[in-house]
N, CA, C and O atoms as a Tinker XYZ file with bonds, in Angstrom:
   120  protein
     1  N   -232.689000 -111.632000  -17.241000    73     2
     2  CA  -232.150000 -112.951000  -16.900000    64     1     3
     3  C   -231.461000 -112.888000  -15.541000    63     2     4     5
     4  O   -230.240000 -112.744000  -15.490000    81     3
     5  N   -232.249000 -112.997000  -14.367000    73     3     6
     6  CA  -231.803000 -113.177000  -13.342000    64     5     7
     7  C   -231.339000 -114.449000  -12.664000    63     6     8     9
     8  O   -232.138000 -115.285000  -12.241000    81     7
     9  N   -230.191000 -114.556000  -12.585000    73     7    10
    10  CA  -230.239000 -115.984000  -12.155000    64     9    11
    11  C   -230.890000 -116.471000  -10.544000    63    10    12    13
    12  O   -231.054000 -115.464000   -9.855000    81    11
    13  N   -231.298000 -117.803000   -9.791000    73    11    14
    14  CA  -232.710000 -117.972000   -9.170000    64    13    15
    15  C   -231.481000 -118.136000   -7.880000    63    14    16    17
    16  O   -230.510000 -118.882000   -8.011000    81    15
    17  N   -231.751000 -117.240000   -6.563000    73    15    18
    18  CA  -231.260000 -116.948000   -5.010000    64    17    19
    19  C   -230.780000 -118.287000   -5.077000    63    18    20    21
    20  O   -231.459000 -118.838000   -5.943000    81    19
    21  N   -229.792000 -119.251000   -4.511000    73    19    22
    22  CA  -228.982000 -120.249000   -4.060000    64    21    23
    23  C   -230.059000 -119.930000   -2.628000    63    22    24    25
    24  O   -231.024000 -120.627000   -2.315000    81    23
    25  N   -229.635000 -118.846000   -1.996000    73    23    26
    26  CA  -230.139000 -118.769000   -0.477000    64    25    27
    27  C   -231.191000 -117.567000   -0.581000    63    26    28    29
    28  O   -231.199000 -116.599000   -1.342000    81    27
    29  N   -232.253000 -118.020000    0.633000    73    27    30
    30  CA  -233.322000 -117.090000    0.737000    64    29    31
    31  C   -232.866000 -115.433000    1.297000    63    30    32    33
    32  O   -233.478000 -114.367000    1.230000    81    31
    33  N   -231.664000 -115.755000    1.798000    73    31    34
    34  CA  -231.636000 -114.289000    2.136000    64    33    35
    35  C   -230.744000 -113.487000    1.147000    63    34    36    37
    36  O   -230.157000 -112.413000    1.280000    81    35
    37  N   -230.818000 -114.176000    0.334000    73    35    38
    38  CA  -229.819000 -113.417000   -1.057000    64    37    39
    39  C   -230.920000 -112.030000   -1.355000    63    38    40    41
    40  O   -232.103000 -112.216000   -1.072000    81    39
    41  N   -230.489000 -110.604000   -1.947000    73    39    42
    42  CA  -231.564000 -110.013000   -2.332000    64    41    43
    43  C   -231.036000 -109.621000   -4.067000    63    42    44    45
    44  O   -229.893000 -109.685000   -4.519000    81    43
    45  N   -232.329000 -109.208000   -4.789000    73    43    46
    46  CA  -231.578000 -109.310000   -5.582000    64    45    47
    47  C   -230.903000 -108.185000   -6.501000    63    46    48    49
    48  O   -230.583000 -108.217000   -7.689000    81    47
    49  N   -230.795000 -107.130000   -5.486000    73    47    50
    50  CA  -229.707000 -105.955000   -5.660000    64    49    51
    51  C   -228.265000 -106.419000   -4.980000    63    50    52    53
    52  O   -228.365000 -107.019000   -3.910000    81    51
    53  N   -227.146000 -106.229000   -5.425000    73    51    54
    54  CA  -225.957000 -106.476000   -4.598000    64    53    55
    55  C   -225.653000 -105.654000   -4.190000    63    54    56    57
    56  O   -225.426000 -104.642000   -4.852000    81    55
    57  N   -225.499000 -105.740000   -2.771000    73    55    58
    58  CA  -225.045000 -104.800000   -1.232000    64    57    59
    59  C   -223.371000 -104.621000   -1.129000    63    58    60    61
    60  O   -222.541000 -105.499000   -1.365000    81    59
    61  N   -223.073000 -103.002000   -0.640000    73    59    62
    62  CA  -221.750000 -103.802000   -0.078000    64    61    63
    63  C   -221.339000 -104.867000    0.727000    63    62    64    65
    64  O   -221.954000 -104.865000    1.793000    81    63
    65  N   -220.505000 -105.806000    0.617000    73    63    66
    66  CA  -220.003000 -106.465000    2.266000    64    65    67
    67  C   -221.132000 -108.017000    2.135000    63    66    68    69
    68  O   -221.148000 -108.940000    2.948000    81    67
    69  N   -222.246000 -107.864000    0.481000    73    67    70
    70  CA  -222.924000 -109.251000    0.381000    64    69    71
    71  C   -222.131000 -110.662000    0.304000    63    70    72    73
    72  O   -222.397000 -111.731000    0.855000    81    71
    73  N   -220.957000 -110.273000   -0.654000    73    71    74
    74  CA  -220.085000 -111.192000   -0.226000    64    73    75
    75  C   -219.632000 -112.050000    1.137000    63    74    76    77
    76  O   -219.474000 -113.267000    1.232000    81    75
    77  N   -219.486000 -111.076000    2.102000    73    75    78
    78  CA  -219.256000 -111.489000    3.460000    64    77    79
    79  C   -220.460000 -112.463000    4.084000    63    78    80    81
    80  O   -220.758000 -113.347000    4.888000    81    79
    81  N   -220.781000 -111.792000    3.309000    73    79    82
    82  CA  -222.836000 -112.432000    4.087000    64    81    83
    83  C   -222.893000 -114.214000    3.411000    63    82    84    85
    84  O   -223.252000 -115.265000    3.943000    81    83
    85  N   -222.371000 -113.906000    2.062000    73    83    86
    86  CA  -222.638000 -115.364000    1.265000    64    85    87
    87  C   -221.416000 -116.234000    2.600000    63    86    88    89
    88  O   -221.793000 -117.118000    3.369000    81    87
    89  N   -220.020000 -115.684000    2.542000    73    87    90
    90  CA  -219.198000 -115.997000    3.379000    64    89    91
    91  C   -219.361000 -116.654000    4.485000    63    90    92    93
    92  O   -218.518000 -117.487000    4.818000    81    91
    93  N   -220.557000 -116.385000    5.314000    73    91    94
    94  CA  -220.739000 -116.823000    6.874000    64    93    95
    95  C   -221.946000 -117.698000    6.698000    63    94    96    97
    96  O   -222.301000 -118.501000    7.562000    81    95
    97  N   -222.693000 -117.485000    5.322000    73    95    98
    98  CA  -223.828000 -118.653000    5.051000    64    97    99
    99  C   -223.024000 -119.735000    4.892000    63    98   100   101
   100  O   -223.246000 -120.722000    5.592000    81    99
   101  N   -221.862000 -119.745000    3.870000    73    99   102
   102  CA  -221.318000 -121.005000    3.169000    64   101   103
   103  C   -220.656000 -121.528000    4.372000    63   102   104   105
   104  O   -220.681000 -122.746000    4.549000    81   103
   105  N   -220.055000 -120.751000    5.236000    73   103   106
   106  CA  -219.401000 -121.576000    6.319000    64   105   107
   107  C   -220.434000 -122.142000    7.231000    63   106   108   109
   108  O   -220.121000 -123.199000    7.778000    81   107
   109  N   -221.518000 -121.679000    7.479000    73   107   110
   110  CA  -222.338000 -122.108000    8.537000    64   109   111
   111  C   -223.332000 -122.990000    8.135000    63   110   112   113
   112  O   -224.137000 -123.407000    8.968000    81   111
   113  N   -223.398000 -123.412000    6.694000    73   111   114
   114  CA  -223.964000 -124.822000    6.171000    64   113   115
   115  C   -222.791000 -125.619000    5.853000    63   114   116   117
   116  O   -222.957000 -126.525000    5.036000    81   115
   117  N   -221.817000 -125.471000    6.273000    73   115   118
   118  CA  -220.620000 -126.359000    5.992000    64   117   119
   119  C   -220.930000 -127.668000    7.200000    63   118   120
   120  O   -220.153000 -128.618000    7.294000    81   119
């Protein structure tokens, strides 16, 4: 039960520092 990428560049192992990454997506579709 994977839940389905929000964003295409999501992968779907979690990275260190992915957080940061969601971080500068959410601000830069703001």
């Amino acid at each position: 039960m994977n839940p389905v990428p929000v964003h295409p560049f999501e992968l779907p192992v979690p990275r260190p520092g992915e957080h940061l990454i969601h971080d500068l997506i959410a601000q830069a579709l703001a």
